[in-house]
C-alpha positions as CSV (number, residue, x, y, z in Angstrom):
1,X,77.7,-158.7,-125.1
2,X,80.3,-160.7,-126.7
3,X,77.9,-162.9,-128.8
4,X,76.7,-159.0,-130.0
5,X,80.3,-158.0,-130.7
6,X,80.9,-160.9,-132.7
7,X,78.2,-160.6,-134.3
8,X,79.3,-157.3,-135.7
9,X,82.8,-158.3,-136.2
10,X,84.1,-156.2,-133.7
11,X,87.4,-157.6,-133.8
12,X,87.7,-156.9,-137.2
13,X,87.6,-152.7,-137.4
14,X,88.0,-151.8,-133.5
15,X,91.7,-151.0,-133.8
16,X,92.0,-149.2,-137.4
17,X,88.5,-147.5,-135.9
18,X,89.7,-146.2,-132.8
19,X,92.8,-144.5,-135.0
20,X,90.5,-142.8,-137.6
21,X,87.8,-141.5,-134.9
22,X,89.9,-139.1,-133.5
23,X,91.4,-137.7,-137.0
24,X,87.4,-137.2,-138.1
25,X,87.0,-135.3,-134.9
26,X,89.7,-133.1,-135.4
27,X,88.7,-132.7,-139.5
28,X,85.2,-132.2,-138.0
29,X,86.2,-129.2,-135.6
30,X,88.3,-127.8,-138.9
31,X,85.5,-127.7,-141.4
32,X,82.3,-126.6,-138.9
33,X,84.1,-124.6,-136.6
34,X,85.8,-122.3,-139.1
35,X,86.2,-118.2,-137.8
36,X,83.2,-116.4,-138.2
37,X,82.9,-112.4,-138.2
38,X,81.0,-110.8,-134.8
39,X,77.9,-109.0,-135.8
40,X,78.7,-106.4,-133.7
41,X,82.6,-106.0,-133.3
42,X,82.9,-107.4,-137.0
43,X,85.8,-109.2,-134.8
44,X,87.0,-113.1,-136.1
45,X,85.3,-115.1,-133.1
46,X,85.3,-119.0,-132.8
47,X,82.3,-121.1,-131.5
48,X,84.2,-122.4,-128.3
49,X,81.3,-124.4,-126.9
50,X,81.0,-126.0,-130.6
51,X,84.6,-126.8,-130.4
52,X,84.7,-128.3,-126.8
53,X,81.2,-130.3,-127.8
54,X,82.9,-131.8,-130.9
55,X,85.9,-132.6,-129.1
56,X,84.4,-134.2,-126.4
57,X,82.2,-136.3,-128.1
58,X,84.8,-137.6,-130.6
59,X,86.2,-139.0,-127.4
60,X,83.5,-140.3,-125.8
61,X,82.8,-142.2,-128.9
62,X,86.1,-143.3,-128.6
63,X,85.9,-144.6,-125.0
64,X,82.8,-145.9,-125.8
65,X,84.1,-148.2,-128.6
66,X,86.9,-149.0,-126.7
67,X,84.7,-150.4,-124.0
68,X,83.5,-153.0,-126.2
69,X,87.6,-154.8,-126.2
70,X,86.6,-155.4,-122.4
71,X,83.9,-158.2,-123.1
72,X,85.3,-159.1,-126.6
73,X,89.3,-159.9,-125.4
74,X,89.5,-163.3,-124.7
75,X,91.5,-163.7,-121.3
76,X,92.3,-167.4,-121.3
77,X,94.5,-166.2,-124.7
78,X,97.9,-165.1,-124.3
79,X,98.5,-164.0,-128.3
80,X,97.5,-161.0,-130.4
81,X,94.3,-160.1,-130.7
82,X,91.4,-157.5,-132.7
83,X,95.1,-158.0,-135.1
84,X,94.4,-156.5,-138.2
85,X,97.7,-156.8,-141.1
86,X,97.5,-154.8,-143.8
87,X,99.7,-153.8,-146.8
88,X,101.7,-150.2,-146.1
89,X,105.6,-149.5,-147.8
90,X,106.2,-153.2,-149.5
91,X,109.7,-151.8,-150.5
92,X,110.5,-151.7,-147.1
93,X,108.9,-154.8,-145.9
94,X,107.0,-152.1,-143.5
95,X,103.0,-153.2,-142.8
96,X,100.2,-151.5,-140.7
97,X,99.9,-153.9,-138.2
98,X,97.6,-153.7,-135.0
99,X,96.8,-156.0,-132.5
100,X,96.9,-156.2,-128.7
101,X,97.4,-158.6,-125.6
102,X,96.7,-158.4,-122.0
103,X,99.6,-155.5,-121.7
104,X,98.3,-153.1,-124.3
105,X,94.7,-153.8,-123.9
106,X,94.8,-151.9,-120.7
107,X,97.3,-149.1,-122.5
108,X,94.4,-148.5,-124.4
109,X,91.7,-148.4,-122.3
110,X,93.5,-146.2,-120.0
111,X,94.4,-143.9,-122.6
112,X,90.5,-143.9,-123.8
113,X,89.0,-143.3,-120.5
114,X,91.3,-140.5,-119.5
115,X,91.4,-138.4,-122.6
116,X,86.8,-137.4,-122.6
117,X,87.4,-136.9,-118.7
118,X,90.7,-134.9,-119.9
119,X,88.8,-132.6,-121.7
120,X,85.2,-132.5,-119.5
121,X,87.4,-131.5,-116.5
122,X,89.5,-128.7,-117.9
123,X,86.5,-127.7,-119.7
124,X,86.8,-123.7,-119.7
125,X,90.6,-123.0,-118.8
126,X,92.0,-122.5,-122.4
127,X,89.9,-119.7,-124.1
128,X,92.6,-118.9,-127.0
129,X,93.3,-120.6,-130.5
130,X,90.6,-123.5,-129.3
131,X,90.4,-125.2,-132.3
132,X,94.3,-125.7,-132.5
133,X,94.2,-127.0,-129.0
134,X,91.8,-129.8,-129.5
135,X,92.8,-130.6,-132.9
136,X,96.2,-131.3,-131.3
137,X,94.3,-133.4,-128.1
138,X,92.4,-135.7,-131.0
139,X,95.8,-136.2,-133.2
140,X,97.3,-136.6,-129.8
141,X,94.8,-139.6,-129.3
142,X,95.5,-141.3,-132.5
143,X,99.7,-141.4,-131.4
144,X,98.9,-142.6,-128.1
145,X,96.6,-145.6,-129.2
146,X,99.0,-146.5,-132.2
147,X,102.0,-146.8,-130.2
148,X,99.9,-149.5,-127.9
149,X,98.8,-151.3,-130.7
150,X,101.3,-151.2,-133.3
151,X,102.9,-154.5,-134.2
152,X,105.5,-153.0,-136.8
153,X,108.6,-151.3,-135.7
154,X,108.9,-148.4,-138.2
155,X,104.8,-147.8,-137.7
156,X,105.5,-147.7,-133.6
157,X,108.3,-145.1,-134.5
158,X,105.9,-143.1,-136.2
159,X,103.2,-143.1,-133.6
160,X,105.9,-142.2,-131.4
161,X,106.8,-139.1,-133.4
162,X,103.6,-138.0,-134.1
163,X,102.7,-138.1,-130.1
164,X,105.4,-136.3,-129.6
165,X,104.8,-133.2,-132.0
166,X,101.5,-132.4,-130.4
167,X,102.3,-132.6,-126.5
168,X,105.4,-129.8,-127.7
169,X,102.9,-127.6,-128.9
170,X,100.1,-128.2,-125.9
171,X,102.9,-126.9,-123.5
172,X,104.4,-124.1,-125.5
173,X,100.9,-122.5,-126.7
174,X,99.1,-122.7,-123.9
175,X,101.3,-123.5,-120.9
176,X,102.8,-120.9,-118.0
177,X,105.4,-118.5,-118.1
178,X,108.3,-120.2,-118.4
179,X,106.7,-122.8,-121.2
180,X,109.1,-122.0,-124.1
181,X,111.7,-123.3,-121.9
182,X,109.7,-126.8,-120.5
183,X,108.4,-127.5,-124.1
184,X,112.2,-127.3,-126.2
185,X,113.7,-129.1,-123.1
186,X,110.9,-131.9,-123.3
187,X,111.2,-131.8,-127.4
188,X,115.1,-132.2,-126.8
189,X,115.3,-135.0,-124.5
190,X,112.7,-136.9,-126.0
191,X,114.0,-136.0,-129.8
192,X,117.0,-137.4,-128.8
193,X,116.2,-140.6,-127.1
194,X,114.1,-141.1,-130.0
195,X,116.5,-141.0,-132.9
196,X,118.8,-143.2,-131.2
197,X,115.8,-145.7,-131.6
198,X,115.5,-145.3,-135.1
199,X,118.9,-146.1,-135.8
200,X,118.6,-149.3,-133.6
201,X,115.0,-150.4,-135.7
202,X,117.1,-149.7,-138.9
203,X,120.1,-151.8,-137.7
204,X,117.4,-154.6,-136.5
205,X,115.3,-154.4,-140.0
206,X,118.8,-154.6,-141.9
207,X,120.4,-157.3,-139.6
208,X,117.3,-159.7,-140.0
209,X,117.0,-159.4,-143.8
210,X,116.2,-156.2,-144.9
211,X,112.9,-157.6,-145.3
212,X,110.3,-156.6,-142.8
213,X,109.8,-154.1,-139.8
214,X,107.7,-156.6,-138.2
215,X,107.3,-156.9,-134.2
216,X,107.2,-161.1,-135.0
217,X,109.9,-161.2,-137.6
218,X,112.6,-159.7,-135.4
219,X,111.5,-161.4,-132.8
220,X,112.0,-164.6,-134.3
221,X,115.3,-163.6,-136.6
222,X,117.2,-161.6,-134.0
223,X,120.0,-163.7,-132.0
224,X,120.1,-162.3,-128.8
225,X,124.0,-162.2,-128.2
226,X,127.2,-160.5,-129.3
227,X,127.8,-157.1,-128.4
228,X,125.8,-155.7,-130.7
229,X,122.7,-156.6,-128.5
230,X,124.4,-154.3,-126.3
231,X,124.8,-151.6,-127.9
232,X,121.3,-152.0,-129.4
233,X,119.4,-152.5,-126.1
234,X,121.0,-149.6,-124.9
235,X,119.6,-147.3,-127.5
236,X,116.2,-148.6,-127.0
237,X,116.9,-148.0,-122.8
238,X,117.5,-144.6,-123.5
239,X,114.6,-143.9,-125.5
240,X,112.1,-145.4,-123.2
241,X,114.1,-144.3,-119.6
242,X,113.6,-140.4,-120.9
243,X,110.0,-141.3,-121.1
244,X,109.4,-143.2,-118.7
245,X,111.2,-141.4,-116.8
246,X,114.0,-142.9,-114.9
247,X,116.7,-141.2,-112.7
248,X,118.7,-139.3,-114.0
249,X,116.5,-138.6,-117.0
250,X,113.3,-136.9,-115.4
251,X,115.0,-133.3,-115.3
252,X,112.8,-132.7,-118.2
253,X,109.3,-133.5,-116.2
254,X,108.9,-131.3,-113.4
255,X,109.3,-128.4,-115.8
256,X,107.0,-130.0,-118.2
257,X,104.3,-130.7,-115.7
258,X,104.1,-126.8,-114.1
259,X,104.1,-125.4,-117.3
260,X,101.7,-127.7,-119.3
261,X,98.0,-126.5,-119.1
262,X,95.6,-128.6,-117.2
263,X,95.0,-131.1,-119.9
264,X,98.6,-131.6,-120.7
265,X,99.6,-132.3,-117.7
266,X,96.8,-135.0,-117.2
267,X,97.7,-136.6,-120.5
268,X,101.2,-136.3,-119.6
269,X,101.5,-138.1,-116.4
270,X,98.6,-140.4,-117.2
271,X,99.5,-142.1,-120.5
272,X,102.4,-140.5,-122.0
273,X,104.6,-141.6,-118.9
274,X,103.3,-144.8,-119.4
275,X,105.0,-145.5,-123.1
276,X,108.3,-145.3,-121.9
277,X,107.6,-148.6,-119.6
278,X,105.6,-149.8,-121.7
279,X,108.4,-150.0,-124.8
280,X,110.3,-152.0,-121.5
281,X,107.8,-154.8,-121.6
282,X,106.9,-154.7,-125.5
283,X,110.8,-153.9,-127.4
284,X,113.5,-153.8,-124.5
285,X,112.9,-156.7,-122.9
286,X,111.5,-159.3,-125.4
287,X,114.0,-158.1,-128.0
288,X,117.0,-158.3,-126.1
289,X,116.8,-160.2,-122.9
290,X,120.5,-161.0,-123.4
291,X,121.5,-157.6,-122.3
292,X,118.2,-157.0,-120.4
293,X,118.9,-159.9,-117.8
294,X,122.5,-159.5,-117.6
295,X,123.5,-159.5,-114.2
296,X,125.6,-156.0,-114.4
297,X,122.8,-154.4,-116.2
298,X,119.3,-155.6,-114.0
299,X,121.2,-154.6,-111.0
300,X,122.0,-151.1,-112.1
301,X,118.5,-150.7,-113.9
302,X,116.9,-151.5,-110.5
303,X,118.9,-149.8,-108.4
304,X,118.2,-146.8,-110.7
305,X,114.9,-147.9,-110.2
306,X,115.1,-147.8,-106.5
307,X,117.1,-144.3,-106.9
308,X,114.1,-142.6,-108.6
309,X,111.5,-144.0,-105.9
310,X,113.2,-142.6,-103.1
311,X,114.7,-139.5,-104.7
312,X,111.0,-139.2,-106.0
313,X,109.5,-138.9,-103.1
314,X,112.1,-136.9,-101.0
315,X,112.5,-133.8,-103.2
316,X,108.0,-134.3,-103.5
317,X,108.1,-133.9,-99.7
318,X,109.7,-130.1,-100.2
319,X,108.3,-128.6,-102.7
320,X,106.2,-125.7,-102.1
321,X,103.9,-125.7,-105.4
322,X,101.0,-128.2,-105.2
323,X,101.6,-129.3,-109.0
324,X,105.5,-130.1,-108.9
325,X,104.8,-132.2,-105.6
326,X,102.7,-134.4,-108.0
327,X,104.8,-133.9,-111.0
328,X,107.9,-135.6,-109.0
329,X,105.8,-138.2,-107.1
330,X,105.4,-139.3,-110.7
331,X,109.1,-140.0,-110.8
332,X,109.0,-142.4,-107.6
333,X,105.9,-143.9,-108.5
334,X,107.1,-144.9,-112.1
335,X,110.1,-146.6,-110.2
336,X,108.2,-148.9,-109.0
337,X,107.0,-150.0,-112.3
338,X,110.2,-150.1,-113.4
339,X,111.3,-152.6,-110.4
340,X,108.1,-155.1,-111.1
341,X,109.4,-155.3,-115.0
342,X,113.5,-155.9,-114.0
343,X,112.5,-158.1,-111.1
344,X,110.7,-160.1,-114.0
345,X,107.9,-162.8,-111.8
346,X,104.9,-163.2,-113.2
347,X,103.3,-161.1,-110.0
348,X,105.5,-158.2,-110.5
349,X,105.1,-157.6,-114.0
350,X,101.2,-157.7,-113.1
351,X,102.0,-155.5,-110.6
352,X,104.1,-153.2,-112.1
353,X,100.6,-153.0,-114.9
354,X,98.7,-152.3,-112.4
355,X,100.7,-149.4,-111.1
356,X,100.6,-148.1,-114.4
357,X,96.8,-148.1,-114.6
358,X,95.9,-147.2,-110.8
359,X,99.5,-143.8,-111.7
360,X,97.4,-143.1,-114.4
361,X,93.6,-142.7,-112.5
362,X,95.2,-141.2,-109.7
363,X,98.0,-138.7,-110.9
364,X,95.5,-137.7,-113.6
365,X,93.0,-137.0,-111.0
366,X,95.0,-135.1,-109.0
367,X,96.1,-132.6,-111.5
368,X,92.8,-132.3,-113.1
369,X,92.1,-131.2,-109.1
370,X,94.5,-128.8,-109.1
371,X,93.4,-127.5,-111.9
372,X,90.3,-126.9,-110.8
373,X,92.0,-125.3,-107.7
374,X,93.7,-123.4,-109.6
375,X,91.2,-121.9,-111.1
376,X,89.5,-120.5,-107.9
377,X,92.3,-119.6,-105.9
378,X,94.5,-118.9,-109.5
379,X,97.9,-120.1,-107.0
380,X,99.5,-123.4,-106.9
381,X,101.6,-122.4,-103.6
382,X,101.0,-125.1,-100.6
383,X,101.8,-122.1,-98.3
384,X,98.4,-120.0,-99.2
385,X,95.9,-122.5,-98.7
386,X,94.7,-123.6,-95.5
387,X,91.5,-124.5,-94.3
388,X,89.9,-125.3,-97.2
389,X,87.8,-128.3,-96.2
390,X,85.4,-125.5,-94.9
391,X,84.6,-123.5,-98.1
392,X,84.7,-126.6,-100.2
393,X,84.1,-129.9,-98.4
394,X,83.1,-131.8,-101.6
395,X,86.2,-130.9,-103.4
396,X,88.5,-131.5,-100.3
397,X,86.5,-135.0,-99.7
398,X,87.8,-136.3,-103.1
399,X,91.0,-134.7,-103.4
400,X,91.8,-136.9,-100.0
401,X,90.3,-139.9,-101.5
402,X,92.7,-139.5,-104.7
403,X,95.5,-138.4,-102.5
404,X,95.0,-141.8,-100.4
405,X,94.7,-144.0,-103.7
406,X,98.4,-142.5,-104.7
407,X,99.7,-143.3,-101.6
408,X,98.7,-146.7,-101.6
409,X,95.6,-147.3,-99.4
410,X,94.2,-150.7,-98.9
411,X,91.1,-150.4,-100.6
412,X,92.2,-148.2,-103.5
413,X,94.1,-148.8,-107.0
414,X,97.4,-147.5,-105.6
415,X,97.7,-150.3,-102.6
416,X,97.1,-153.7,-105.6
417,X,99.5,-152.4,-107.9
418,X,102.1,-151.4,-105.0
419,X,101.5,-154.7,-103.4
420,X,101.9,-157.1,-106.2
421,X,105.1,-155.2,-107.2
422,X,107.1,-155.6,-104.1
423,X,105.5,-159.4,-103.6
424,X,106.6,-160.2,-106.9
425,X,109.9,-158.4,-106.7
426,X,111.1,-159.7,-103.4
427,X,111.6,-162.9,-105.3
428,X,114.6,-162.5,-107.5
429,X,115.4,-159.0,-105.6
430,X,114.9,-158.7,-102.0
431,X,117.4,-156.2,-101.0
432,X,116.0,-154.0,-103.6
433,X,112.5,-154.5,-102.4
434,X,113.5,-153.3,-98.8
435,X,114.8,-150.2,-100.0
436,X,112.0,-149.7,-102.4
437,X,109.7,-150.1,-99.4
438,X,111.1,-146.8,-97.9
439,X,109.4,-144.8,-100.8
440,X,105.9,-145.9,-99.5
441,X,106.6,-144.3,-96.1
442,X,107.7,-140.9,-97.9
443,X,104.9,-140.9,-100.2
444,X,102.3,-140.8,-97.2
445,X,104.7,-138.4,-95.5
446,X,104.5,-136.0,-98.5
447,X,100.7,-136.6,-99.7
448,X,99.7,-136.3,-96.2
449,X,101.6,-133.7,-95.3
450,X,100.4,-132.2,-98.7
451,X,97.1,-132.5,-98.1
452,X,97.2,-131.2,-94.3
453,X,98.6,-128.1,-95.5
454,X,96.1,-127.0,-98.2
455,X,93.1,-128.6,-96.7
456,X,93.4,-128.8,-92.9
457,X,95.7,-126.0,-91.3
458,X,94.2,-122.7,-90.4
459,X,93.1,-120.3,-93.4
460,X,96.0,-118.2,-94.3
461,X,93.6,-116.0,-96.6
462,X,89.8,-114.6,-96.7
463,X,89.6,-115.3,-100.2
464,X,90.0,-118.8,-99.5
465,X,87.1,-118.7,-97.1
466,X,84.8,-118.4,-100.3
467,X,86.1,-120.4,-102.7
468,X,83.0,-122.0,-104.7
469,X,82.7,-126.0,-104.7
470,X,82.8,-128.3,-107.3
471,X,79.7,-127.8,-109.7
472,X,77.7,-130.8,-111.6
473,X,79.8,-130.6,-115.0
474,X,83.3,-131.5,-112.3
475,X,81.4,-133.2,-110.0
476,X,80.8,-135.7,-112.7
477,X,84.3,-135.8,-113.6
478,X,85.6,-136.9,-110.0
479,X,83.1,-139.3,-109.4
480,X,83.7,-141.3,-112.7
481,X,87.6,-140.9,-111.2
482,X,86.4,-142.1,-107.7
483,X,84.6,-145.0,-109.0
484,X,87.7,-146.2,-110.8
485,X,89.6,-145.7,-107.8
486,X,87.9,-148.0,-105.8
487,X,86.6,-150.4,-108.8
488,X,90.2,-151.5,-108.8
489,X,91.1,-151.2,-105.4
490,X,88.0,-153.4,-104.4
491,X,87.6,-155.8,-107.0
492,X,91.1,-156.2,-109.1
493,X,90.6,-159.6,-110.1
494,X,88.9,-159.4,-113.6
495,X,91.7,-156.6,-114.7
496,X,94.4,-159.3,-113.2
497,X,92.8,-161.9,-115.0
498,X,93.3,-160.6,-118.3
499,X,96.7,-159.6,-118.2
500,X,97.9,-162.9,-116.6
501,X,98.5,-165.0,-119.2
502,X,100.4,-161.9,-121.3
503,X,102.1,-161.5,-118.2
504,X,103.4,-164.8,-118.0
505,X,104.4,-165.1,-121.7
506,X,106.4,-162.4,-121.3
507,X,108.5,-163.6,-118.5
508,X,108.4,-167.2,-120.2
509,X,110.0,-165.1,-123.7
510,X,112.7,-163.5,-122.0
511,X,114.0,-166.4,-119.9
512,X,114.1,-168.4,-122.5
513,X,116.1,-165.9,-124.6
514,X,118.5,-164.9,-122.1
515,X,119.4,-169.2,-121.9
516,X,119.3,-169.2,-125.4
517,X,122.0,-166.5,-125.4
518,X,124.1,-167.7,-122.4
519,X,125.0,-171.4,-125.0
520,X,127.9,-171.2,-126.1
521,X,127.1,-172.0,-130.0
522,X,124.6,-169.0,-129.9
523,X,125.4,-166.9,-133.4
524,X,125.2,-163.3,-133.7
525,X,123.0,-161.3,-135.7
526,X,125.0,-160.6,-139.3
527,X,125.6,-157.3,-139.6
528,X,123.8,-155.3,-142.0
C-alpha cells in the first residue's frame, strides 16, 4: 500500500485534497439540489435523499482518502509530514502551510471517521432547510481538518473562525427549545477567547519580525522569557481552556450539548472539544514553555484539571436527562487529557492522545445513541425509561458496550488512554494523580447507574414496551463504532507507535525551552 501511495504522490495533494473535498460537496449539493416546484402542491420541495446521499458520500470520500495517511506516515519520523508550503498574503509574511505529525495525524483521522458516521447515524432527524444543514456539516469539515494541519498562525486562526461560524448556526437552526440561548452563549465564549488569540498571533508575528506567521519561525525567533510570555500564554490558555473545556469555562457546554441536534452534538464532543487541547500541545506549550512549566502555573492548570474531572463526574451522576449526563462526563473526561499534557512524560502525553481519540469514539457514540433513542421514545428523561433491554436488546447490547468503553473497561479504548495518563502523570505529579483517580470511580458510578436506569429497572411506560430496534442503515453505524472500540482497546500498539516519537519531541521542546528561559542571560522578545 505505501509503495501504491508513493507511487501516486500521495504525500503531495492529500492535505490541500482533504480541504477542497468537502467545499465541492457542499458546491455540489448547491448547484444539483436546487428547490424544485411539487407537481401537485406546486409547493418549493427539496430532494432530501439527494442531499443526504451527496453529503454522505463527500465524506466517505473524505475518510476514504484520509485512510491512505495511515500506511503512508512514516512512524519512525518525528517531523512534518504530507507538508505542503505554498505562497498566500506575501505582504504579511502569511503562507498556506499544511503538514502533520504523530499528534495531528490522529486529529485528522478522528475527525474523518466521525463526520460519514455523523451523518449515516442521524440520517432522518433534520427534515427542514437540508441543504443549509449539510452545507454547514461539509464547511464544518474543511475548519476542523485545517486547524489540525495548519502550520501558519494567521491560517490556524482562520480555520478556527470559520469552525466556529458553522457549529453557531447547526445549534441555533436546528437545535431544541432553548437553542437561541446555547448557540449566542457558545458564539460568546468562544468569540471571545478567540480574539484574545489574535491579538497574541499579531503581537508574536510583530515581535519576531514582522515577517512571517509561520508555526517554525516563531518557534525559532520567540525568547521564551520576560513577562510578556506571560501575558501571551495566558491569552492562548484562555482561548483553548473555553474549548477544551476546562473548569470554570464549560458553563457554555452542557447547554450547547442539549440543544444541538444529533449531529452537532456528535461533532461537538468528538472533535471540536478536541481543538482546544489540542492548541495545548501544538501553540501553548511549545510556544511558551516558560510560563507553561512554571511551577505556580502547572500546579494551578492541573489542579483545575483535577477540578473538572471530579466536578465532571459528580454533577453527571445527578442529572436526570440522558444527554446532559454525557455532555458533562465530557468535562471530566477532557480533564484527564488536560493532566497527561501538564504532567508532560512522554506516556502521559500519549495517553492523554489517546483519551482524545477513544472521548471522541465513545462520546460520539453515545450521543448518536441517544439520538436514536430519542427518536423512538422522543424523551431524553432517565426517569421514563426502564426496561428497555426487552423491546430492544440489540440497541441496549451496544449502548452498554459504549457506556463500558467511557468508563474505562480493560479491553476497550477508554481503559489505554486512562491508563497511560495516570502512569505517565504519577511521575512528575503524584498527588494529583490520586485525586484524579477518584473520577474513575464516579464515572462507573454515573454510567452504570445511567445505564441501570434506562435499560435494566422495571418499565415505567407501555410505549417503551414496543420501541422498535436498531434497523440495518444504524446497525451499521454502531458496529463500525464498536469495532473501533475494541480495535483500540485490544490492539493499541500501532496507534501508540505513531505518535511516540511526536510525543517525545514534544516533551524534549518544552524542557528544553523552559531551561533555556530559567539562564539568566535569556533576552526577551523586542517589542513590536
Amino acid at each position: 500500500m505505501r509503495d501504491w501511495l508513493a507511487a501516486v504522490q500521495y504525500a503531495t495533494w492529500i492535505l490541500p485534497a482533504l480541504l477542497l473535498v468537502p467545499l465541492a460537496g457542499a458546491a455540489l449539493i448547491g448547484i444539483a439540489c436546487r428547490p424544485a416546484l411539487h407537481p401537485e402542491t406546486q409547493e418549493e420541495y427539496v430532494d432530501g435523499g439527494r442531499v443526504r446521499a451527496i453529503a454522505f458520500g463527500t465524506l466517505l470520500v473524505e475518510a476514504l482518502l484520509s485512510a491512505g495517511m495511515w500506511w503512508a506516515f512514516d512512524p519512525a519520523d518525528p517531523a512534518w509530514q504530507f507538508r505542503v508550503d505554498l505562497p498566500w498574503i506575501a505582504d504579511w509574511g502569511a503562507r498556506f502551510t499544511l503538514g502533520v505529525d504523530g499528534i495531528s495525524l490522529f486529529m485528522v483521522l478522528l475527525t474523518t471517521f466521525l463526520m460519514p458516521l455523523a451523518i449515516m447515524g442521524d440520517w432522518t432527524s433534520v427534515r427542514t432547510k437540508l441543504r443549509t444543514h449539510y452545507v454547514l456539516l461539509l464547511v464544518l469539515t474543511t475548519g476542523m481538518v485545517g486547524v489540525f494541519t495548519t502550520l501558519d498562525l494567521l491560517l490556524f486562526y482562520v480555520f478556527w473562525e470559520i469552525m466556529l461560524v458553522p457549529m453557531y448556526f447547526i445549534i441555533g437552526m436546528w437545535g431544541g427549545e432553548r437553542r437561541t440561548y446555547a448557540s449566542v452563549k457558545f458564539f460568546l465564549y468562544t468569540m471571545f477567547g478567540s480574539l484574545l488569540m489574535l491579538l497574541a498571533i499579531i503581537w508574536l508575528w510583530a515581535g519576531t519580525g514582522a515577517t512571517s506567521f509561520g508555526y517554525e519561525h516563531i518557534l525559532a525567533n520567540f525568547r521564551h522569557a520576560g513577562p510578556a510570555t506571560f501575558w501571551l500564554f495566558g491569552a492562548f490558555f484562555l482561548a483553548f481552556a473555553i474549548k477544551v473545556p476546562l473548569f470554570p469555562f464549560h458553563t457554555w457546554l452542557p447547554d450547547a450539548h442539549v440543544e444541538a441536534p444529533t449531529t452537532g452534538s456528535v461533532i461537538l464532543a468528538g472533535v471540536m472539544l478536541k481543538m482546544g487541547t489540542y492548541g495545548f500541545l501544538r501553540f501553548a506549550l511549545p510556544l511558551f514553555p516558560a510560563a507553561a512549566m512554571h511551577p505556580t502555573i502547572r500546579a494551578l492548570v492541573l489542579g483545575l484539571a483535577v477540578v473538572s474531572i471530579v466536578y465532571g463526574a459528580l454533577v453527571a451522576m445527578v442529572q436526570p436527562d440522558l444527554k446532559k449526563l454525557v455532555a458533562y462526563s465530557s468535562v471530566s473526561h477532557l480533564g484527564f487529557v488536560m493532566l497527561g499534557i501538564f504532567a508532560l512524560t512522554e506516556q502521559s502525553i500519549q495517553g492523554a492522545l489517546m483519551v482524545m481519540v477513544s472521548h471522541g469514539i465513545s462520546t460520539g457514540a453515545l450521543f448518536l445513541m441517544i439520538g436514536m433513542l430519542y427518536e423512538r421514545a422522543h424523551t431524553r428523561e432517565i426517569a421514563k425509561f426502564g426496561g428497555i433491554a426487552r423491546s430492544v436488546p440489540v440497541f441496549s447490547a451496544f449502548f452498554l458496550l459504549v457506556a463500558l468503553s467511557s468508563i474505562g473497561l480493560p479491553g476497550t479504548n477508554g481503559f489505554v488512554g486512562e491508563f497511560l495518563t495516570l502512569l505517565g502523570a504519577y511521575q512528575t505529579a503524584p498527588l494529583f494523580v490520586v485525586l484524579a483517580s477518584t473520577g474513575v470511580v464516579f464515572a462507573a458510578a454515573y454510567l452504570l447507574w445511567g445505564v441501570q436506569r434506562v435499560l435494566f429497572n422495571p418499565l415505567r411506560s407501555e410505549a417503551n414496551a414496543t420501541l422498535v430496534d436498531l434497523n440495518r442503515r444504524e446497525l451499521a453505524v454502531v458496529g463500525v463504532f464498536a469495532v473501533a472500540i475494541l480495535w483500540l482497546g485490544l490492539a493499541p500498539g500501532p496507534v501508540l507507535r505513531r505518535m511516540e516519537p511526536a510525543a517525545a519531541r514534544l516533551v524534549q521542546q518544552v524542557e528544553r525551552g523552559a531551561q533555556v528561559a530559567a539562564l539568566p542571560d535569556t533576552s526577551t522578545v523586542r517589542q513590536p
